[in-house]
LOVO-680886 format. One record per residue: residue number from 1; residue in one letter; y, x, z of N, C-alpha, C in turn. Coordinates in nm, 4 decimals, decimal comma, m for minus. Layout:
N
 resi resn      n.y      n.x      n.z     ca.y     ca.x     ca.z      c.y      c.x      c.z
  NUM    A        Y        X        Z        Y        X        Z        Y        X        Z
...
END
This chain:
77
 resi resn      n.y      n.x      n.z     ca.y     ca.x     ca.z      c.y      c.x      c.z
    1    X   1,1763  m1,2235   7,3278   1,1551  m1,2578   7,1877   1,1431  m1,1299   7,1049
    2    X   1,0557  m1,1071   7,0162   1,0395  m1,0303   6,9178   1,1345  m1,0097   6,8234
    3    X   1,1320  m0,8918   6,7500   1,2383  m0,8581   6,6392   1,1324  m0,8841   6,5504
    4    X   1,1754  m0,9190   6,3805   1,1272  m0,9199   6,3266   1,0451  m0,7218   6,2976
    5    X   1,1332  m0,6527   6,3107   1,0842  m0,5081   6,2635   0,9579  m0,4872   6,3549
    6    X   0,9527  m0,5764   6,4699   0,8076  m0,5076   6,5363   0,6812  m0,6005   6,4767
    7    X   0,7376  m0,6783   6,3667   0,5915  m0,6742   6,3047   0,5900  m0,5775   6,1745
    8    X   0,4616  m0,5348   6,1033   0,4522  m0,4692   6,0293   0,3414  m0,5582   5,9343
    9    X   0,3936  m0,5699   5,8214   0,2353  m0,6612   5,7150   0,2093  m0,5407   5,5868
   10    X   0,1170  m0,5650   5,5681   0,0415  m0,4744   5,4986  m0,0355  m0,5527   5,3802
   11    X   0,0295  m0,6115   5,2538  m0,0563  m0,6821   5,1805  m0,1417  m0,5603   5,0700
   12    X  m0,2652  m0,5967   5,0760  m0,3458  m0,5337   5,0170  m0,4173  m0,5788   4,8335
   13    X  m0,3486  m0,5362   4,7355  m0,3663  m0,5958   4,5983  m0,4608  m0,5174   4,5361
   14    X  m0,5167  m0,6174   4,4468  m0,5732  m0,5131   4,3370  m0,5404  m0,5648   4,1885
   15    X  m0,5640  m0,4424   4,1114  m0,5568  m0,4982   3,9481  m0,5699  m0,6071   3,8583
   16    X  m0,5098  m0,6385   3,7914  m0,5940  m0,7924   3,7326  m0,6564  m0,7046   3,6210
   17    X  m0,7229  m0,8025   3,5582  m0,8312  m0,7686   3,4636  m0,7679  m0,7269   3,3237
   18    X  m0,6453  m0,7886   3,3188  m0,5527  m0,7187   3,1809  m0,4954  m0,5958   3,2470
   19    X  m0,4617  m0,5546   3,3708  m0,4108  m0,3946   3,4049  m0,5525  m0,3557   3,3948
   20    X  m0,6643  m0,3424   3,4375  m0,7540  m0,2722   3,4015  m0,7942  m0,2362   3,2758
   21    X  m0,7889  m0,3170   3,1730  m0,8330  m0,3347   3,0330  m0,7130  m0,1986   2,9799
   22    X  m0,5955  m0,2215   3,0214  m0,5083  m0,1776   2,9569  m0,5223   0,0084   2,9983
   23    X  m0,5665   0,0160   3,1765  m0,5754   0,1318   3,1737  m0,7207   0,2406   3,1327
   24    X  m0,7606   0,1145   3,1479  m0,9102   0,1961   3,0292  m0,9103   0,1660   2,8811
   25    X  m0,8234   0,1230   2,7951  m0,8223   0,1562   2,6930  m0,6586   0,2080   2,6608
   26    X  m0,5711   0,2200   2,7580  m0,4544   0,3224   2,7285  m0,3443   0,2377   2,6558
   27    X  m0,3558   0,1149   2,6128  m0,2420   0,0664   2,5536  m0,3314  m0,0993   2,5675
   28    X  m0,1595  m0,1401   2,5399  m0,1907  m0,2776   2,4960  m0,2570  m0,3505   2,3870
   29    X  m0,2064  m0,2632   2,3439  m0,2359  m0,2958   2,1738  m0,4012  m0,2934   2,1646
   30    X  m0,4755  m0,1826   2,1993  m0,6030  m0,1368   2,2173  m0,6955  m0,2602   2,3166
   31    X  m0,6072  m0,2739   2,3950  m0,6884  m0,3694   2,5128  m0,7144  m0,5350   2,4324
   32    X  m0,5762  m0,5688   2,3527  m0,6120  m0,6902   2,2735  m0,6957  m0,6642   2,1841
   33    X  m0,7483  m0,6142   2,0939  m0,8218  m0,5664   2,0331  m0,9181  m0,5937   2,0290
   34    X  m0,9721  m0,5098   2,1770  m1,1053  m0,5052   2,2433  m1,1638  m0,6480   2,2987
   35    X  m1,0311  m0,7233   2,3679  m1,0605  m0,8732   2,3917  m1,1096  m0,9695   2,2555
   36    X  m1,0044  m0,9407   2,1301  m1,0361  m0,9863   2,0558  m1,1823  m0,9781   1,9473
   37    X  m1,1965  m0,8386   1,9745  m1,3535  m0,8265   1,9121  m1,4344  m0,8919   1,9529
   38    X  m1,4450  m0,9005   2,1198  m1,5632  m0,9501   2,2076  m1,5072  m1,0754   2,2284
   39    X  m1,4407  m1,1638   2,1385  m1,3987  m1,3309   2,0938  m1,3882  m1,3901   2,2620
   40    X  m1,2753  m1,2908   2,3272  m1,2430  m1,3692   2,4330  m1,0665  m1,3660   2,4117
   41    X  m1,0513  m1,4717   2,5387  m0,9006  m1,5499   2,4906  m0,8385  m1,4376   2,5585
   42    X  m0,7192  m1,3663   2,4894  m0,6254  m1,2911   2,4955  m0,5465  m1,3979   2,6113
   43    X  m0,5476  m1,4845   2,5733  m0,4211  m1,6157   2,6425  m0,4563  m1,6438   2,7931
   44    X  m0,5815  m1,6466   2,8141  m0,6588  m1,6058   2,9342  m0,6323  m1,5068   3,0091
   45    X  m0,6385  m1,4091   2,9701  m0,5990  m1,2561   3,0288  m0,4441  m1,2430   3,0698
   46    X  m0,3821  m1,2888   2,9916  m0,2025  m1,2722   2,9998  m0,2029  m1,3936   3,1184
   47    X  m0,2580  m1,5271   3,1188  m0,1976  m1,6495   3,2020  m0,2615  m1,5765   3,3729
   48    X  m0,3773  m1,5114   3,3627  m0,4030  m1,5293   3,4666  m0,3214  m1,4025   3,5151
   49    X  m0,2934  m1,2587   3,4667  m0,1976  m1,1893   3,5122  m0,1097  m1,2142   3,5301
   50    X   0,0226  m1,3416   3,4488   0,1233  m1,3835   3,4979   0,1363  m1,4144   3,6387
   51    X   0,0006  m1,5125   3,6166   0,0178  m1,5810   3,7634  m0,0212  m1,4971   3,8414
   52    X  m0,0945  m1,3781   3,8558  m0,1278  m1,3276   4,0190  m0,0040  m1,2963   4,0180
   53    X   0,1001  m1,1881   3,9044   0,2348  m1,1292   3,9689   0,3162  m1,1984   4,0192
   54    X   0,2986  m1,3345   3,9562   0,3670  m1,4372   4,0278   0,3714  m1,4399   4,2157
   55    X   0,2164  m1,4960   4,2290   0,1965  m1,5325   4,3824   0,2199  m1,3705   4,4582
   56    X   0,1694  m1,2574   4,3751   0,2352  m1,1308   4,4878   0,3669  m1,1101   4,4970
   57    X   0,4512  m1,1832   4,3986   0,6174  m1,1600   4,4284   0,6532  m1,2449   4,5355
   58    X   0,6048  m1,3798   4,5411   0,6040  m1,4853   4,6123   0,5611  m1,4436   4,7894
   59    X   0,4422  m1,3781   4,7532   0,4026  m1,3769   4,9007   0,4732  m1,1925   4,9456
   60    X   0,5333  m1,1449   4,8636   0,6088  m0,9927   4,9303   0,7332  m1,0771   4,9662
   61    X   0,7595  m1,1393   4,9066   0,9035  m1,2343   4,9544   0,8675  m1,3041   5,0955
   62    X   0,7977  m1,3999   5,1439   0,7481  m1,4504   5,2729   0,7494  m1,3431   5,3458
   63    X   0,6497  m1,2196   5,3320   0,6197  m1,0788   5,4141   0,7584  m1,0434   5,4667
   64    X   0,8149  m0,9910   5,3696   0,9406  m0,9272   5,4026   1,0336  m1,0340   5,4807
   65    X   1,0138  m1,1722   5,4765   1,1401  m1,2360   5,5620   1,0831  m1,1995   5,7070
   66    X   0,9960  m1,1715   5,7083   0,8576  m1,1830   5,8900   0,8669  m1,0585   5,8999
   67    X   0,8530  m0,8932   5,8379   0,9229  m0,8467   5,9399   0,9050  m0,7388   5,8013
   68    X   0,8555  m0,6192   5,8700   0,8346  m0,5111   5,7557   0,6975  m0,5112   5,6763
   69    X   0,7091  m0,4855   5,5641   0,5930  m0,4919   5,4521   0,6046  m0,3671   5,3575
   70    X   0,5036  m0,3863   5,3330   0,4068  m0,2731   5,2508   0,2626  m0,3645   5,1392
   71    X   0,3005  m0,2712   5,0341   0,1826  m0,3180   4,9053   0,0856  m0,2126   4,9083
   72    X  m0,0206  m0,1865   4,8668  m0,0960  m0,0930   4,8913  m0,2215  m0,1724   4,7918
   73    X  m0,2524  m0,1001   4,6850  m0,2959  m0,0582   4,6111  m0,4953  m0,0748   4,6421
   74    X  m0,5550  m0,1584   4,6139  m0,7038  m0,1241   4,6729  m0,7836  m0,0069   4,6459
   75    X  m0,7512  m0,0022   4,5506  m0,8303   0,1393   4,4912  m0,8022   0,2373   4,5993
   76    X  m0,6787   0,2889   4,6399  m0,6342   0,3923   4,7648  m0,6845   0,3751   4,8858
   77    X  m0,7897   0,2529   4,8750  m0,8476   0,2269   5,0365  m0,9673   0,2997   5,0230
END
């Protein structure tokens, strides 16, 4: 039987569209702004970032009970 440590998972994420906004315009404040000029839903941007951090806390939690895990960043690929 296997140990859990001889598996290794490797989940691979990327940005949501409000961390991007935010790091190309440098603040929050700036990024609503910019949503709001171009008459898109601020409420949109926040629900759907909630929820990805949601399902990646969710699924690093599953990872880690199965053996060893790692997040890794797409951009670094």
């Amino acid at each position: 039987m296997q140990r859990n440590e001889d598996f290794r998972f490797v989940l691979v994420m990327r940005k949501s569209r409000l961390q991007e906004l935010i790091e190309r315009f440098n603040t929050w404040s700036q990024a609503k702004f910019y949503l709001e000029h171009n008459n898109v839903e601020v409420k949109d941007y926040l629900n759907e970032h909630n929820l990805y951090q949601k399902q990646l806390t969710e699924a690093e939690l599953i990872l880690k009970s199965l053996g060893r895990f790692q997040l890794l960043e797409r951009g670094l690929l």
